[in-house]
Backbone as CSV, one residue per row, in Angstrom:
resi,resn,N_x,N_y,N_z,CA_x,CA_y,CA_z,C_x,C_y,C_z
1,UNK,-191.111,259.986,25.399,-191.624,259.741,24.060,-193.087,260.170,24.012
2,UNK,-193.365,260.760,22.646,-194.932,261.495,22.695,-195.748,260.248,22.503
3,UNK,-197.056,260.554,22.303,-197.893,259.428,21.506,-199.131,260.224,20.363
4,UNK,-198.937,259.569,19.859,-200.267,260.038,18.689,-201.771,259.105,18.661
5,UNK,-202.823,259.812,18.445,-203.808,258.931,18.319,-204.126,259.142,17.640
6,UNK,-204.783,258.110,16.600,-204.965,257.847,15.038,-206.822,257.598,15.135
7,UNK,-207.407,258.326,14.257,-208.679,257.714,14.315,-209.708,257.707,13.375
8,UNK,-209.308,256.720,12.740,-210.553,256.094,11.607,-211.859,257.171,11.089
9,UNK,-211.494,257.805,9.952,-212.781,258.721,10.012,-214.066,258.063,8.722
10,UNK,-213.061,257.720,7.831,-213.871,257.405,6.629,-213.599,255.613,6.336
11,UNK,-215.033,255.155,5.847,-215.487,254.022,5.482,-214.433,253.155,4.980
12,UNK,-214.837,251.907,4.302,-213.579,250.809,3.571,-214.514,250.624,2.151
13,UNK,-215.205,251.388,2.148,-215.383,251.134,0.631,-214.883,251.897,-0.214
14,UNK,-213.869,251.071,-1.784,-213.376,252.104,-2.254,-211.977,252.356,-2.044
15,UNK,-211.433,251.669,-0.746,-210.029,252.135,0.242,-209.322,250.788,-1.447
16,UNK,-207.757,251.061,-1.587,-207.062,250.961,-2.081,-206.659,249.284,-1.439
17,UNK,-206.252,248.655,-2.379,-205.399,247.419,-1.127,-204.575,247.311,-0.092
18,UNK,-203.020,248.900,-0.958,-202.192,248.624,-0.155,-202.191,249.676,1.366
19,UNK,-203.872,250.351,1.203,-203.967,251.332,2.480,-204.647,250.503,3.095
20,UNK,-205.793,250.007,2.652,-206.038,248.629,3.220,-205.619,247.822,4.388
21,UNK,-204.439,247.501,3.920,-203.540,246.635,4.434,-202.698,247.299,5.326
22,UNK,-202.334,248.606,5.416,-201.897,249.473,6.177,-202.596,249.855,7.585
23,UNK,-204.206,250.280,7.194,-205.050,250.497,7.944,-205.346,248.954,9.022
24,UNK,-205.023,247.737,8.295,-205.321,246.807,8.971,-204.377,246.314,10.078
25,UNK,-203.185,247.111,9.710,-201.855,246.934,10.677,-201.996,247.546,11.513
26,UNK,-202.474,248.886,11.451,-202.539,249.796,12.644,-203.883,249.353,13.483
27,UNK,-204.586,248.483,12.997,-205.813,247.723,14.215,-206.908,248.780,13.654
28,UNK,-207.200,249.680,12.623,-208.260,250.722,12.304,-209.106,249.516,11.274
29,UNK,-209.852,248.969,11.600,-210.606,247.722,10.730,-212.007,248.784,10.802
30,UNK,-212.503,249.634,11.043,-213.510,250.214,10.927,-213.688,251.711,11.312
31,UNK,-214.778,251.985,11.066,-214.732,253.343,10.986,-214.871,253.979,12.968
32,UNK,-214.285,254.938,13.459,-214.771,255.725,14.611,-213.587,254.826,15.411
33,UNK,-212.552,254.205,14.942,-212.360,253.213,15.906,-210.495,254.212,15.815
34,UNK,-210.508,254.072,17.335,-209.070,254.994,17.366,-207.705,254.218,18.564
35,UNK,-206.863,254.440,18.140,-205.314,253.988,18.424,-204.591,254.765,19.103
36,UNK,-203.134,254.577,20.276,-203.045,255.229,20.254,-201.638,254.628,20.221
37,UNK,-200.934,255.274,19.437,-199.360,254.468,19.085,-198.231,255.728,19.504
38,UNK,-197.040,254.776,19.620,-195.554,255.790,19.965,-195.586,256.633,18.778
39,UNK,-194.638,257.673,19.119,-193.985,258.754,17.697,-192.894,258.190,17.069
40,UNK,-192.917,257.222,16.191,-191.819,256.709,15.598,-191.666,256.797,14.397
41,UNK,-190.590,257.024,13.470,-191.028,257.227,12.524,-191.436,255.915,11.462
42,UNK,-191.513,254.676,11.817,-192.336,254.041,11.053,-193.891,254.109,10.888
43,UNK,-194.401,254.236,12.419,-195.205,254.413,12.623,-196.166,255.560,11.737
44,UNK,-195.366,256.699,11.853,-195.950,257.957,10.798,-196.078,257.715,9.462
45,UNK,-194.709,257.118,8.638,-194.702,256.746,7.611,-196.338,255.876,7.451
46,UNK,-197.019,254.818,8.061,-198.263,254.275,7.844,-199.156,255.569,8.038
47,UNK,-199.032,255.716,8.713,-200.246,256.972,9.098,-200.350,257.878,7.647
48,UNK,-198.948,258.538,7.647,-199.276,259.557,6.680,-199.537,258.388,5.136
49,UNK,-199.383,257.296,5.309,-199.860,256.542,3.860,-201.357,256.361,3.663
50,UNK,-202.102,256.397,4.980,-203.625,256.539,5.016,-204.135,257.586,5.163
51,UNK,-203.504,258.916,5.097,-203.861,260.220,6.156,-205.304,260.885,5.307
52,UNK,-205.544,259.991,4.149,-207.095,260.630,3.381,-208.323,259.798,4.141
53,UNK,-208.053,258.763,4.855,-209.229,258.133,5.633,-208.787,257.814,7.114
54,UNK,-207.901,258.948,7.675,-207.612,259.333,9.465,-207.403,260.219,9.050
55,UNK,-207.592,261.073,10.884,-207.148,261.956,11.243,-206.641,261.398,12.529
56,UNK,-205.284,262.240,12.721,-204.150,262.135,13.870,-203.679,263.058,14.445
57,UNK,-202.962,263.262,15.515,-202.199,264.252,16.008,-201.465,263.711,17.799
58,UNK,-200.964,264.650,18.068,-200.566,264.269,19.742,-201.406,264.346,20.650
59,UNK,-201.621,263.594,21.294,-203.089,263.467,22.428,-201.985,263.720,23.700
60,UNK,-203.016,264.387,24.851,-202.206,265.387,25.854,-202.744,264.089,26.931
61,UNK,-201.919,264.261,27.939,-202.480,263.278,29.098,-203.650,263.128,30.093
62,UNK,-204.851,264.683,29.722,-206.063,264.789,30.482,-206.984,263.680,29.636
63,UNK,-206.310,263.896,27.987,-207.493,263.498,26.899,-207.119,261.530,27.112
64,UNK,-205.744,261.551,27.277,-205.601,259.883,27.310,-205.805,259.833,28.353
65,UNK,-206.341,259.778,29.160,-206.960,259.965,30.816,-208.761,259.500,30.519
66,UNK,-208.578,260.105,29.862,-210.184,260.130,29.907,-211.056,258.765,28.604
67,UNK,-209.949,258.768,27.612,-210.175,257.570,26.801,-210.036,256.195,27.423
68,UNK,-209.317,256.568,28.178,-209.446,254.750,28.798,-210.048,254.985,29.802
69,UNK,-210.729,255.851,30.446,-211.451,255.483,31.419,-213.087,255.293,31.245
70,UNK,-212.859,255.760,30.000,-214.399,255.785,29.037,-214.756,254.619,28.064
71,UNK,-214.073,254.750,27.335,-213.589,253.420,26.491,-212.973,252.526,26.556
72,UNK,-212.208,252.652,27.128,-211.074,251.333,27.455,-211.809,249.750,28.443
73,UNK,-211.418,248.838,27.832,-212.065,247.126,27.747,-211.005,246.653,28.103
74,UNK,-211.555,245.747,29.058,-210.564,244.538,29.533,-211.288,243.219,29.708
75,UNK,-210.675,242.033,29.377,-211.136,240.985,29.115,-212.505,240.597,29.266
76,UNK,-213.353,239.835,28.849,-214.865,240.179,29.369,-215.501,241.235,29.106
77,UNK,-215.076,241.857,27.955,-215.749,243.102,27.700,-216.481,243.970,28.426
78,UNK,-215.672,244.359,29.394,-216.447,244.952,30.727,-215.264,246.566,30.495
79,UNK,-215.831,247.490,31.114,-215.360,248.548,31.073,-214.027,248.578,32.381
80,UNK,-213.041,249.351,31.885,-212.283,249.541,32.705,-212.628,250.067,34.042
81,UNK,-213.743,250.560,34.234,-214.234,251.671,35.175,-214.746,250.429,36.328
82,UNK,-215.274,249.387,35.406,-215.581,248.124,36.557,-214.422,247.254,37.053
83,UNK,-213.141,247.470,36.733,-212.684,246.799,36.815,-211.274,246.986,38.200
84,UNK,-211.691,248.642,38.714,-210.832,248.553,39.640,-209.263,248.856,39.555
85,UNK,-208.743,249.226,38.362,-207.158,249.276,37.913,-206.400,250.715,38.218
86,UNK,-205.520,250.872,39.231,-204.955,252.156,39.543,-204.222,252.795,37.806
87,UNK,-205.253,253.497,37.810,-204.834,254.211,36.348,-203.405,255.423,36.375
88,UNK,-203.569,255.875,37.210,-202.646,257.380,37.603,-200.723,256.596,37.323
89,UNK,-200.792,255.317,37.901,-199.339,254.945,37.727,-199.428,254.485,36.082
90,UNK,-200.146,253.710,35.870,-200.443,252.949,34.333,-200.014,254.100,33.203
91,UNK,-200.777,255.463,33.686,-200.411,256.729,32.609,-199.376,257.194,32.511
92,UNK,-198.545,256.927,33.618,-197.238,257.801,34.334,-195.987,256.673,32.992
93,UNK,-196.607,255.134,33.140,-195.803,254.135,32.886,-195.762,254.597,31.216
94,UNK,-196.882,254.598,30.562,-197.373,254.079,29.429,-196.927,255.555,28.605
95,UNK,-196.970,256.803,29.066,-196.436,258.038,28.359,-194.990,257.777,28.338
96,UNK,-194.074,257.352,29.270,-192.892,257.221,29.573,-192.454,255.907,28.080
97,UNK,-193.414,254.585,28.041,-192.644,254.310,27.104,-192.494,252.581,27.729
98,UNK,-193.053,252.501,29.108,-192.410,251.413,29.866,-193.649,250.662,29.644
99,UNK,-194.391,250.687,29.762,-195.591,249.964,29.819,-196.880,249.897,28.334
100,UNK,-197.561,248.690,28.243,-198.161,249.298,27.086,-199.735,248.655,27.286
101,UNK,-200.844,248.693,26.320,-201.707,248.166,26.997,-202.159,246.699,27.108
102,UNK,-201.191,246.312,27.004,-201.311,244.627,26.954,-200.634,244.195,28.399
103,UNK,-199.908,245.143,29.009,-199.685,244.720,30.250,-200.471,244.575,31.159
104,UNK,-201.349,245.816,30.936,-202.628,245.934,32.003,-203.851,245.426,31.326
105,UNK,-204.072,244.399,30.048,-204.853,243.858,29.706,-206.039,244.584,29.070
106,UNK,-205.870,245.722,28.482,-206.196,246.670,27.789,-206.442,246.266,26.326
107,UNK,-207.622,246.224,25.860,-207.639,245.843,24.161,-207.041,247.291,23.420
108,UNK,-206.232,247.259,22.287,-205.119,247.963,21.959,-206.083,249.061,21.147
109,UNK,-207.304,249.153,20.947,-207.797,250.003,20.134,-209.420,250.518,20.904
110,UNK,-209.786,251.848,20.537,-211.062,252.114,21.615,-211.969,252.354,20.324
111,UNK,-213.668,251.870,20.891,-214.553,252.252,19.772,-215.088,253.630,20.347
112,UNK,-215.060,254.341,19.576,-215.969,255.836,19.938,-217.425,256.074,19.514
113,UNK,-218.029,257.172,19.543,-219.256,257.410,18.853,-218.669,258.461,17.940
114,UNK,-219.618,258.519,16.924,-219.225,259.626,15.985,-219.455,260.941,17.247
115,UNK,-218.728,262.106,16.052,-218.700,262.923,17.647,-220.048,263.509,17.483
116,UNK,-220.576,264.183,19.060,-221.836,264.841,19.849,-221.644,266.471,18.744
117,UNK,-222.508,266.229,18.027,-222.344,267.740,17.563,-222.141,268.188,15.935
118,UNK,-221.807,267.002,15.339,-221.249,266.819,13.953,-219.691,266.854,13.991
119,UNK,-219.382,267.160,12.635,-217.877,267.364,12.757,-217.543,268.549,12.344
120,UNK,-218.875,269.452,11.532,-218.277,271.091,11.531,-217.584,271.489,10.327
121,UNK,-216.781,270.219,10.053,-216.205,270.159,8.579,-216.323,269.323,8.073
122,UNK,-215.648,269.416,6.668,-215.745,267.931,5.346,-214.903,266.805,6.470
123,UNK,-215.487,265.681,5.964,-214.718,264.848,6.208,-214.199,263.880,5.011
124,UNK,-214.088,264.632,3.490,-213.165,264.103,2.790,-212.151,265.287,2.411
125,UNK,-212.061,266.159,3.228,-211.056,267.718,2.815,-209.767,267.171,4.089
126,UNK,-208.452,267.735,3.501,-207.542,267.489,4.643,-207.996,268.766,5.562
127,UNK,-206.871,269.033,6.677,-206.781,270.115,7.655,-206.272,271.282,6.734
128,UNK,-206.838,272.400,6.687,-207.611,273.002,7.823,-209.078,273.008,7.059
129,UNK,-209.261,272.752,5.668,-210.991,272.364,5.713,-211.919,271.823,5.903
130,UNK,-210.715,270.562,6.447,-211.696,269.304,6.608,-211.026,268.876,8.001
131,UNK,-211.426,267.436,8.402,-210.580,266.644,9.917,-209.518,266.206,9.448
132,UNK,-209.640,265.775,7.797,-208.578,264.009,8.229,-207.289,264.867,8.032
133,UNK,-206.197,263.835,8.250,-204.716,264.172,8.186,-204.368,264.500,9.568
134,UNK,-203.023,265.246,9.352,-202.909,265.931,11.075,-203.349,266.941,11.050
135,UNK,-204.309,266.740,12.417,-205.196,267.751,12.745,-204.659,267.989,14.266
136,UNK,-204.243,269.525,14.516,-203.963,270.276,15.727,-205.481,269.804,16.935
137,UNK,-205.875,269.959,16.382,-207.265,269.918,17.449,-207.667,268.374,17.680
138,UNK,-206.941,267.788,17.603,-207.824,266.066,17.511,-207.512,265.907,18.888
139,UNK,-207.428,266.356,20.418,-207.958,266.208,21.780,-209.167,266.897,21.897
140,UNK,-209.349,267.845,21.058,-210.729,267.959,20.921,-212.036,267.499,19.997
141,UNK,-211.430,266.476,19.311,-212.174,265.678,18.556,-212.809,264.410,19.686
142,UNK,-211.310,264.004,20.050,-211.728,262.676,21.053,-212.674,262.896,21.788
143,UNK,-212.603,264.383,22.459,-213.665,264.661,23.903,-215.389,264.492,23.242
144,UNK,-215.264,264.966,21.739,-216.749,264.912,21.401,-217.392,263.720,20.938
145,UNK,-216.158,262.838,20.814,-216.425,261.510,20.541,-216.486,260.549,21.746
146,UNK,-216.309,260.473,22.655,-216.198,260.174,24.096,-217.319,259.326,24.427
């Protein structure tokens, strides 16, 4: 099973109730803040109901490699990197479908920085003038947001 990562581009002011409430399901309560959920199709159905304030796409296993080893929090708000956790099986588990991040005590959502560089495009235009929606390139969004 693939995975997609979803990631908060634009503000909550202005946002609608029932995207709102959508956005609040998927754990996106603020802006820069990114997910990374199964390919299901409920799942999309939310996504594509917010897709004017995210951008999404399939994240490859170097880029989810590198988000939790950067971002990723475990209890005590301490970085995963302090914490010692054989990651290489966890990725093997968690792409497969078997594992998720509540097993390994993983908070379910990562905060980023806006990305190093700008964003190059609108960020109220869909793809290809702008980020949000599905965007082909969003493993290379994450890396500049890192």
């Amino acid at each position: 099973m693939s995975k997609i990562v979803v990631i908060r581009i634009r503000g909550t002011v202005g946002v609608r109730d029932n995207i709102r409430q959508t956005l609040d399901l998927l754990r996106l309560r603020r802006r820069f803040v990114c997910i990374v959920v199964d390919d299901t199709k409920e799942i999309i159905g939310m996504i594509k109901k917010s897709k004017d304030y995210v951008s999404y796409g399939k994240i490859d296993k170097e880029t989810l490699k590198l988000l939790i080893m950067k971002r990723g929090k475990i209890p005590g708000n301490k970085f995963l990197a302090e914490g010692g956790i054989q990651l290489e099986t966890f990725l093997n588990d968690f792409v497969e479908g078997k594992k998720s991040f509540n097993d390994l005590g993983i908070k379910p959502f990562f905060r980023l920085h806006p990305p190093r560089g700008g964003f190059k495009k609108s960020v109220k235009g869909a793809w290809p003038k702008g980020i949000l929606g599905l965007n082909p390139k969003i493993n290379d969004l994450v890396k500049k947001m890192l």
